[in-house]
MARTORPA-471897 format. One record per residue (C-alpha): x, y, z; residue in three letters. Coordinates in steps of 0.25 Angstrom, whole numbers, padded with zeros to 4 digits, always signed. Example, Ala and Ser with C-alpha at 12.3 -4.5 7.8 and 13.67 -1.06 7.14 Angstrom:
MARTORPA-471897
+0049-0018+0031ALA;+0055-0004+0029SER;
//
This chain:
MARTORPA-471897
+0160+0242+0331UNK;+0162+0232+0343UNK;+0156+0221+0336UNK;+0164+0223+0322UNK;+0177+0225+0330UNK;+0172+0212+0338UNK;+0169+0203+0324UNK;+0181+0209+0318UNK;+0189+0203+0329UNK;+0184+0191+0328UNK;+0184+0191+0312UNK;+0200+0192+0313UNK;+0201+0182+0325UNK;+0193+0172+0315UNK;+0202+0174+0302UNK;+0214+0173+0311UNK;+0210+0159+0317UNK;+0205+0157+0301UNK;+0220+0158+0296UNK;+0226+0151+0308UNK;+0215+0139+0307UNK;+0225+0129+0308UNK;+0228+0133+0322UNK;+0214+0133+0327UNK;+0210+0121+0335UNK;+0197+0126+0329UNK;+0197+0126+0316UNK;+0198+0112+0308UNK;+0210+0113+0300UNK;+0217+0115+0315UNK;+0232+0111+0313UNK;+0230+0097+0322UNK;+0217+0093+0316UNK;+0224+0094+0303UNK;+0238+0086+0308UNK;+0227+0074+0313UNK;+0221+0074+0300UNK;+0235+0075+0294UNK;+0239+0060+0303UNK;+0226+0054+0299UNK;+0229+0056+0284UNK;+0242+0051+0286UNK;+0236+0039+0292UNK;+0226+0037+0280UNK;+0238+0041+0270UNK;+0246+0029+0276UNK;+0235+0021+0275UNK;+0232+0023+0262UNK;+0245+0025+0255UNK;+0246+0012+0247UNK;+0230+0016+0240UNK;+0234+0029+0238UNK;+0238+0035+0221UNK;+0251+0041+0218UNK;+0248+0055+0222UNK;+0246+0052+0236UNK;+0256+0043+0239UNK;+0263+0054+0249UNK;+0255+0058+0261UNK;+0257+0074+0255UNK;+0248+0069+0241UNK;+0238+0060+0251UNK;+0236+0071+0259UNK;+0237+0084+0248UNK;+0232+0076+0236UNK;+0231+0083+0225UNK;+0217+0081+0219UNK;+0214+0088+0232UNK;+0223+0098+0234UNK;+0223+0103+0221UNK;+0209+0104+0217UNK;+0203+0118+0219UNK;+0191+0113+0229UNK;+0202+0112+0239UNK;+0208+0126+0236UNK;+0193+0132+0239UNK;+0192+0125+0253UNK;+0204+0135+0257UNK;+0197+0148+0251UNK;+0184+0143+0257UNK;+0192+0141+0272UNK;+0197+0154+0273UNK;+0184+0163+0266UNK;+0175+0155+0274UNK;+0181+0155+0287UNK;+0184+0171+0286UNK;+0170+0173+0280UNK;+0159+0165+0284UNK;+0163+0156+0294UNK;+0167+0168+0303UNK;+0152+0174+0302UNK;+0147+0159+0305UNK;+0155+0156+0317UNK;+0151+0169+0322UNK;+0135+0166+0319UNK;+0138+0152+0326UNK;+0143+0158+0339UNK;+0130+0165+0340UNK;+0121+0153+0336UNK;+0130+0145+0347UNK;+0126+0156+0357UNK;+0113+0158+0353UNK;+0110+0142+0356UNK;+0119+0144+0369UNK;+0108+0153+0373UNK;+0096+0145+0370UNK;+0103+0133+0376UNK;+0106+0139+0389UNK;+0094+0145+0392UNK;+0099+0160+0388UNK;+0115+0159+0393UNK;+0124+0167+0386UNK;+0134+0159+0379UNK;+0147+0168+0381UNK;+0143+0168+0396UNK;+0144+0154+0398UNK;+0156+0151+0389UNK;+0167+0147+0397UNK;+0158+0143+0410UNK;+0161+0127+0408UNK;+0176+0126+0410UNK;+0181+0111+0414UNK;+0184+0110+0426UNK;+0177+0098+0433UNK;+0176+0082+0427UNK;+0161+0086+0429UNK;+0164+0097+0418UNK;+0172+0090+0411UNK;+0163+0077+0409UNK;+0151+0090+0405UNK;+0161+0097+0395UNK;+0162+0083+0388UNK;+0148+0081+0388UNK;+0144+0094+0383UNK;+0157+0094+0371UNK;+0151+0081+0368UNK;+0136+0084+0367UNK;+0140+0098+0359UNK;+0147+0090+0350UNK;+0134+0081+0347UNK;+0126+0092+0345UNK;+0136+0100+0335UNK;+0138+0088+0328UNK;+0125+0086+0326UNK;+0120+0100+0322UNK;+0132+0098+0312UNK;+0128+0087+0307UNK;+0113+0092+0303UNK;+0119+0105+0299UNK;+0126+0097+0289UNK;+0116+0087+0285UNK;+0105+0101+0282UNK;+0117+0108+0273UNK;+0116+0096+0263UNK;+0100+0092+0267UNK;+0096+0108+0266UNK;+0096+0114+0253UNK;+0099+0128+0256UNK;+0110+0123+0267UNK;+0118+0113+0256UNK;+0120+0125+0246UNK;+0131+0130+0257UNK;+0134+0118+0261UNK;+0137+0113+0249UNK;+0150+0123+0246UNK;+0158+0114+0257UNK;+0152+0101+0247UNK;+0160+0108+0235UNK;+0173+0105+0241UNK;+0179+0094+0230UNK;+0191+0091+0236UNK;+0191+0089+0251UNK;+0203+0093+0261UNK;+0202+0100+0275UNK;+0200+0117+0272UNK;+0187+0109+0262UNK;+0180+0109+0278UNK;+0179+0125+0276UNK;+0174+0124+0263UNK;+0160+0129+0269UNK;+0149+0139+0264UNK;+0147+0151+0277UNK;+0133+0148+0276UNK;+0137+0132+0281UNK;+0145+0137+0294UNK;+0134+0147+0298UNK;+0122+0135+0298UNK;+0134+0125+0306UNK;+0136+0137+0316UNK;+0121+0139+0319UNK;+0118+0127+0321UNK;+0129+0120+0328UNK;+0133+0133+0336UNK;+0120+0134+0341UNK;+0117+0121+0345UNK;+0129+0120+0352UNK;+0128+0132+0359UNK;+0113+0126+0362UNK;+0121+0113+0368UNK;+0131+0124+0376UNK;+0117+0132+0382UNK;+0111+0118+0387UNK;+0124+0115+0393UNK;+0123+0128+0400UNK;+0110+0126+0404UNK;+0113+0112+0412UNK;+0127+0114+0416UNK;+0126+0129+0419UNK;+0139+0132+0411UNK;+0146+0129+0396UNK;+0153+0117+0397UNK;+0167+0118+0391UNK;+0169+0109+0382UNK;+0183+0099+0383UNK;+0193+0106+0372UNK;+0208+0104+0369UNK;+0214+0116+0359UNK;+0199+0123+0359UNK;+0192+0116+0353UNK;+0181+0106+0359UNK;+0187+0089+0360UNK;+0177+0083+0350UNK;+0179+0094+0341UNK;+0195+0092+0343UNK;+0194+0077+0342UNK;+0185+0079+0328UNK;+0195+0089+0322UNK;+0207+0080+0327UNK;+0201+0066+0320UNK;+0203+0068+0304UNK;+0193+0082+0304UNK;+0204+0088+0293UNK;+0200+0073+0285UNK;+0185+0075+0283UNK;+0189+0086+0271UNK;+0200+0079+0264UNK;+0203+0068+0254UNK;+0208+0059+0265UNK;+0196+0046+0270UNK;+0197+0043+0284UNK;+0183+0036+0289UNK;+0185+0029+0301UNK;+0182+0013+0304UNK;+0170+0006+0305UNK;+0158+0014+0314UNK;+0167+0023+0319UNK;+0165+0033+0307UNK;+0151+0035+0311UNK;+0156+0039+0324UNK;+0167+0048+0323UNK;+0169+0058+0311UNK;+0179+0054+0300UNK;+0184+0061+0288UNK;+0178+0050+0277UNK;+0165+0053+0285UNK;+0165+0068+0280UNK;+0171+0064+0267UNK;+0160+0055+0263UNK;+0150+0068+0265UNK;+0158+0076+0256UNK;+0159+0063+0246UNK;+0148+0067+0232UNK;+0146+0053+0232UNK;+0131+0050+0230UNK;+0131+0041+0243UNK;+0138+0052+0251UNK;+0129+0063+0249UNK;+0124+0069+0261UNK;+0131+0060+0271UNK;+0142+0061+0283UNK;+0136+0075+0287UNK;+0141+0074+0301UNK;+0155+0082+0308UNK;+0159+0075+0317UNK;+0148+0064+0321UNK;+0145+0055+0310UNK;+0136+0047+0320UNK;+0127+0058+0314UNK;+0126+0052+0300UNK;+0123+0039+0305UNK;+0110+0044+0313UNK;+0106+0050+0303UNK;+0108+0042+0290UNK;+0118+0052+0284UNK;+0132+0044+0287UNK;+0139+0037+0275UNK;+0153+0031+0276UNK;
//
């Protein structure tokens, strides 16, 4: 009974923070993330103005066009955010904590990942300079698990029959991010929470304690700074690449755009987050 009251509680808790996800630091259609993304359409809309037809002509058409906006692809995202975030994605993120604790354990050498949490608080430049280094190396190596979860949804057979329901979107705007298959979110949180939590045990293991990584609002810098630079972008109508090498750099929305293109010369290609260096090592970046 403990335990059902215990996952009922945390059941409520979820479906709350899903119907307040605009104000969750956490979540990706976060209020601010979606104001940035709102000033950098604006900037392409001025931009483009004299190129655009004469159903966009007003910032309100460029940025609710209604080839988009009324299609019923787009209407499906929304029926695909709130089931699957109430559904599947609560069971997912609950299987992920465990996997993440699981590779804590092997990583540290048998620690118990809820003792150590909250042991690395910043308090010295010598802790700070560690809690960089270890955000930035965590990022790395969930960036890369990411990038080869995604490359085996499209390379595996079994794996791209649930990926594939996020490829059916056929108009693209933010809530499409969410248009996800359950199954797709329990093989991300497996295999990124675990080795995550496998770079948190060998951090334990050296420094003798967690470091805490540098956070503004909650949530971890580099995932701030991703979600702050255009994230809302990479599903919409809207092209934003950025100049010259850079975009094999830093992650831009024409980079997720092009992996979502049915073009012949798009196919499996750009199937990096937030790193697209990754596509360039490994021969899948197009742009």
């Amino acid at each position: 009974m403990d335990f059902l009251v215990d996952m009922l509680v945390k059941y409520a808790t979820h479906a709350k923070e899903t119907l307040m996800t605009t104000a969750n630091p956490e979540s990706r259609v976060f209020y601010v993330y979606l104001l940035t993304s709102l000033v950098m359409a604006f900037a392409i809309y001025k931009g483009a103005r004299a190129r655009l037809s004469s159903d966009e002509t007003s910032f309100l058409r460029f940025l609710f066009p209604r080839k988009v906006w009324r299609h019923p692809s787009a209407w499906l995202d929304l029926r695909y955010f709130f089931f699957h975030n109430l559904t599947g994605k609560f069971l997912a993120l609950s299987f992920g904590a465990g996997c993440t604790a699981l590779g804590f354990w092997l990583g540290s050498g048998g620690v118990n990942l809820i003792e150590a949490a909250g042991q690395g608080e910043l308090s010295t430049g010598a802790d700070i300079g560690i809690a960089i280094g270890y955000m930035f190396i965590a990022f790395v190596v969930a960036d890369f698990l990411g990038w080869f979860c995604h490359w085996l949804q499209h390379k595996s057979p079994l794996l791209w029959q649930f990926h594939k329901v996020h490829h059916s979107a056929e108009v693209m705007h933010p809530v499409s991010n969410f248009r996800e298959h359950p199954i797709d979110n329990l093989f991300y949180v497996t295999v990124i929470g675990a080795g995550f939590g496998l770079v948190s045990g060998l951090a334990m293991r050296v420094f003798g304690y967690v470091p805490s990584m540098p956070s503004l609002l909650g949530v971890p810098l580099t995932m701030l700074a991703f979600n702050l630079v255009g994230y809302n972008l990479r599903h919409s109508h809207i092209w934003l690449r950025w100049p010259g090498k850079l975009s094999m750099i830093f992650p831009s929305p024409a980079h997720h755009h092009v992996h979502h293109s049915y073009h012949p010369d798009h196919i499996d290609k750009n199937f990096a987050f937030m790193l697209p260096v990754w596509d360039v090592i490994f021969g899948t970046y197009h742009m």
